[in-house]
Residue frames as a rotation matrix with the C-alpha (Angstrom) as fourth column:
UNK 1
0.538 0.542 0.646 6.28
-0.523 -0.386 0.760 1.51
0.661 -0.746 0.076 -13.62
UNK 2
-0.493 -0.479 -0.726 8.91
0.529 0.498 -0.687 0.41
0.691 -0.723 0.008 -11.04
UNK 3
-0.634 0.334 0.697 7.18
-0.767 -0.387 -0.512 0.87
0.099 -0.859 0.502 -7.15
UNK 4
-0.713 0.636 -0.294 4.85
0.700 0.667 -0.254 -0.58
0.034 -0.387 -0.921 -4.98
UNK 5
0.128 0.878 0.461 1.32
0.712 -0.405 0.574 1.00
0.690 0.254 -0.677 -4.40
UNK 6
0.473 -0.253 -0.844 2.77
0.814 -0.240 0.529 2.45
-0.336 -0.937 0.092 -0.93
UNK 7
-0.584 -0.791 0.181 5.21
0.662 -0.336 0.669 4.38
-0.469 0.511 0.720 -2.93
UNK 8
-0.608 0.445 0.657 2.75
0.393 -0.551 0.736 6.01
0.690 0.706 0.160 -5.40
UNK 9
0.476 0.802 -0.360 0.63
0.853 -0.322 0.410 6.85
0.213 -0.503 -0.838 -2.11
UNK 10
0.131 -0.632 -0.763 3.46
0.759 -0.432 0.488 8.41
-0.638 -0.643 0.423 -0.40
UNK 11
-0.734 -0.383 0.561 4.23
0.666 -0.566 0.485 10.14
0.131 0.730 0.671 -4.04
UNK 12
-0.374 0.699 0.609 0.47
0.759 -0.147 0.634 11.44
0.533 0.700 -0.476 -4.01
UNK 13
0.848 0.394 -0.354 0.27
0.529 -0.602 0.599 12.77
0.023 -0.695 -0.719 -0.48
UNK 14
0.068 -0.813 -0.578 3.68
0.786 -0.313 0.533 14.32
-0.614 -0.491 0.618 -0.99
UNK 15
0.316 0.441 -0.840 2.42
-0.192 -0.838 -0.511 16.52
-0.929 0.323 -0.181 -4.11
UNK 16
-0.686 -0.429 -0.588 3.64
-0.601 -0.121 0.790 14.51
-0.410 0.895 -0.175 -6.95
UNK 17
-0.092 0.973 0.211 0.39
-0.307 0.174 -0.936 14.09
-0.947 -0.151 0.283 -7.99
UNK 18
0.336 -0.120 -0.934 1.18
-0.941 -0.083 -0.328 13.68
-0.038 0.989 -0.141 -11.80
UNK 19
-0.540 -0.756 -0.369 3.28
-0.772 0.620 -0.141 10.79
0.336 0.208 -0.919 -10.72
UNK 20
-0.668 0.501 0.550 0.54
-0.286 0.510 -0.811 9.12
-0.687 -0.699 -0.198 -8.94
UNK 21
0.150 0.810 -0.567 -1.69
-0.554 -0.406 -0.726 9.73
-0.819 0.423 0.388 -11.99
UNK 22
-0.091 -0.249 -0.964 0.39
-0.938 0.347 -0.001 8.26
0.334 0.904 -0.265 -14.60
UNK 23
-0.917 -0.391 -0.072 0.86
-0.354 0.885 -0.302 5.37
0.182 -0.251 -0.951 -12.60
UNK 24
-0.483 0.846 0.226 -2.82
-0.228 0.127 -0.965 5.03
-0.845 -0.518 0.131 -12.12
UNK 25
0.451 0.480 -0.753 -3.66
-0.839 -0.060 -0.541 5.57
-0.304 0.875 0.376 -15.71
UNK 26
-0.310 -0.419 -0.853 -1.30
-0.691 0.716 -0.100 2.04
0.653 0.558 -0.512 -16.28
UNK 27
-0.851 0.167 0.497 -2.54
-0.226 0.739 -0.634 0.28
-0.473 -0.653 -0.592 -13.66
UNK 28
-0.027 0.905 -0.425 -6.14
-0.581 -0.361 -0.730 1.08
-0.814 0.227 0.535 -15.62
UNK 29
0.077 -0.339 -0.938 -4.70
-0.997 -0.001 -0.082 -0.30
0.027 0.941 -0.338 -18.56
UNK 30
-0.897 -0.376 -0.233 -2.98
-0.309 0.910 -0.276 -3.34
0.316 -0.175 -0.932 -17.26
UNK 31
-0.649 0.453 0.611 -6.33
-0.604 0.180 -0.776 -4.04
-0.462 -0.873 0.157 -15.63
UNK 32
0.078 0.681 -0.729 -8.09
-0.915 -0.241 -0.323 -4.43
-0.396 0.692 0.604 -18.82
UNK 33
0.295 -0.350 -0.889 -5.60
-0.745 0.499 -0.443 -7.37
0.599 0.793 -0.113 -19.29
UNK 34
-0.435 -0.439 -0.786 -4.67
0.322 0.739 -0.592 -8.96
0.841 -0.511 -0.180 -16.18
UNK 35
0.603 0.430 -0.672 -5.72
0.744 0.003 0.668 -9.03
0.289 -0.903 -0.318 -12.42
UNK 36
-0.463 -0.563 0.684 -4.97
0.121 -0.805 -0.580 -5.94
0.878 -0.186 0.441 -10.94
UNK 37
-0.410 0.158 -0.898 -5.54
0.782 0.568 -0.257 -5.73
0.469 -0.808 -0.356 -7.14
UNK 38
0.450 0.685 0.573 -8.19
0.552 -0.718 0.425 -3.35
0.702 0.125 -0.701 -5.91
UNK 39
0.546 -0.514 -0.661 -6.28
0.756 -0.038 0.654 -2.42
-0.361 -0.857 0.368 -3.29
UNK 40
-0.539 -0.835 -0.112 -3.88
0.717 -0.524 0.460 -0.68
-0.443 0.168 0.881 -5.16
UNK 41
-0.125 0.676 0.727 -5.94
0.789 -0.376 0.486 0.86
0.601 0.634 -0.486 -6.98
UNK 42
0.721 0.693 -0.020 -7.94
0.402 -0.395 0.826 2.39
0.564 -0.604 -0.563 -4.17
UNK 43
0.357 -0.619 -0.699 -4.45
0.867 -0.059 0.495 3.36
-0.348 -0.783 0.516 -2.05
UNK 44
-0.517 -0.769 0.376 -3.18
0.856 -0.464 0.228 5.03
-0.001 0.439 0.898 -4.38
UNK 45
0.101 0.702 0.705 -6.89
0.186 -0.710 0.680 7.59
0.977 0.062 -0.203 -5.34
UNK 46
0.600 0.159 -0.784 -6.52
0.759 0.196 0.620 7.64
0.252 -0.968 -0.003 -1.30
UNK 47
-0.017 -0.664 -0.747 -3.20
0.442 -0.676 0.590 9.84
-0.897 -0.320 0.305 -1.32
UNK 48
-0.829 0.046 0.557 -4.39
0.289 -0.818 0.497 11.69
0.478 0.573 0.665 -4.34
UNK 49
-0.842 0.338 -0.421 -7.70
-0.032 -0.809 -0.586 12.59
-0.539 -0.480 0.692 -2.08
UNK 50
-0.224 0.658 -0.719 -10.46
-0.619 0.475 0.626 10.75
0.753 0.585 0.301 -4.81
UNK 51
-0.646 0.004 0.763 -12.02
-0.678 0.457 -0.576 8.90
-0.351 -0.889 -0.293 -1.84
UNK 52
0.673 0.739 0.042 -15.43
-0.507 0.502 -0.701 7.96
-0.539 0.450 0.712 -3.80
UNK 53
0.401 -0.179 -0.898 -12.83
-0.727 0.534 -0.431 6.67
0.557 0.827 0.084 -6.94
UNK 54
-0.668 -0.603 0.436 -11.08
-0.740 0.478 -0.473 4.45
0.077 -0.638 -0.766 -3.79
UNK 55
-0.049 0.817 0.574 -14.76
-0.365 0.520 -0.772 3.06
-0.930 -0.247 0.273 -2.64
UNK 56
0.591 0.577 -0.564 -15.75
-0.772 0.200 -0.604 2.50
-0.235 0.792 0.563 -6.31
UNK 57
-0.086 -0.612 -0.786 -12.38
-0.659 0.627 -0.415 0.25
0.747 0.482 -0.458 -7.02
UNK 58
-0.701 -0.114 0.704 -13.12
-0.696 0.327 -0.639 -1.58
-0.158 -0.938 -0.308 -3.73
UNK 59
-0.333 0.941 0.063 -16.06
-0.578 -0.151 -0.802 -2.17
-0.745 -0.303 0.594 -4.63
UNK 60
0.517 -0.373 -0.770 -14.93
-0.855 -0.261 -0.447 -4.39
-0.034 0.890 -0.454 -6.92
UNK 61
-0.579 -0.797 0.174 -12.61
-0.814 0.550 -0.186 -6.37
0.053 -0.250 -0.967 -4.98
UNK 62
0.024 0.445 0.895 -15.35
-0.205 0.879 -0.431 -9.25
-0.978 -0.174 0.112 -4.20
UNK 63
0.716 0.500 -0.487 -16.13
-0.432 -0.232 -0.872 -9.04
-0.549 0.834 0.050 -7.78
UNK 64
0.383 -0.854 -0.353 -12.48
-0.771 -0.085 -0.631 -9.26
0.508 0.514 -0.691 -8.93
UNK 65
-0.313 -0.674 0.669 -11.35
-0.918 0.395 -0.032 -11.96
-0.242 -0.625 -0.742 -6.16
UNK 66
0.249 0.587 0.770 -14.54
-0.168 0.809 -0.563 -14.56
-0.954 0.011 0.301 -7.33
UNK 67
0.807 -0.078 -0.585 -12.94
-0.570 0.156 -0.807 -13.81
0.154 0.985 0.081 -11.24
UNK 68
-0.063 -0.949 0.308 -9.10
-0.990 0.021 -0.139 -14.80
0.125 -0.314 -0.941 -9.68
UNK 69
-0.188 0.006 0.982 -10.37
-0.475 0.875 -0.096 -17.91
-0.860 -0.485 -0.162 -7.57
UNK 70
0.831 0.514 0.212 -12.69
-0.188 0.618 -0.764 -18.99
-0.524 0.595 0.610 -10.32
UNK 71
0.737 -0.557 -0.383 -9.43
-0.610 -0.305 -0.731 -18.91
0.290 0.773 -0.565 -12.95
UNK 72
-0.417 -0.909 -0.018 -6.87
-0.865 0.403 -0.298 -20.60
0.278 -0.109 -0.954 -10.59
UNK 73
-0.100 0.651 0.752 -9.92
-0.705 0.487 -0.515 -22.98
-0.702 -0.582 0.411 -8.96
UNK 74
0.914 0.403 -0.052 -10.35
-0.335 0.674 -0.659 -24.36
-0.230 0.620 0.750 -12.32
UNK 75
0.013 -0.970 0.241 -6.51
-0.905 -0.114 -0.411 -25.11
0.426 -0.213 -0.879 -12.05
UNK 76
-0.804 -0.590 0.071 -6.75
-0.489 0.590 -0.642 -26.64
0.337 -0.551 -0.763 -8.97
UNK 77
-0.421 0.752 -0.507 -10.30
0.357 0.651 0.670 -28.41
0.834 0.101 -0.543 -9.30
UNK 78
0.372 0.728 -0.575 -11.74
0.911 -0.170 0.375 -26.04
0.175 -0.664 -0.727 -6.32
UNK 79
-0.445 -0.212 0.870 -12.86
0.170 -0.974 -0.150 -22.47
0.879 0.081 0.470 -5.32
UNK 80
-0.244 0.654 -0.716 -14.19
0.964 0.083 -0.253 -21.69
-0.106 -0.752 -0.650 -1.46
UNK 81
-0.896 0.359 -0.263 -15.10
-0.170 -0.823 -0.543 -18.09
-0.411 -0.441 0.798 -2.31
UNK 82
-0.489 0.683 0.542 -18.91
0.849 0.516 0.115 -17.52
-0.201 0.517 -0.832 -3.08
């Protein structure tokens, strides 16, 4: 997967929806294993026209930012999100 999320929008609202898809379906993957930024996520279901799957990965993002902090916080002996 070489690109930025921007890219795969641009791919999705330009009709290469397949290409937007695959690249969704590894981001999905990789998520399972590493932080994967809801953002992208959601940009991308944006220029494929999946608004609700956008909201649902958003919806998330607090969720996913308090796993991040907590992970590098215990690093660096402090988290300020709550």
């Amino acid at each position: 997967m070489v690109g930025n999320a921007e890219t795969f929008h641009l791919a999705a609202v330009s009709g290469r929806r397949a290409e937007a898809l695959k690249v969704l379906d590894q981001l999905t993957e990789l998520s399972k294993q590493k932080y994967v930024p809801a953002e992208r996520m959601a940009l991308i279901y944006t220029g494929l026209g999946e608004k609700d799957k956008a909201i649902e990965w958003l919806a998330t993002r607090k969720h996913s930012i308090w796993l991040r902090c907590r992970a590098e916080g215990q690093r660096r002996g402090k988290c300020s999100i709550n």
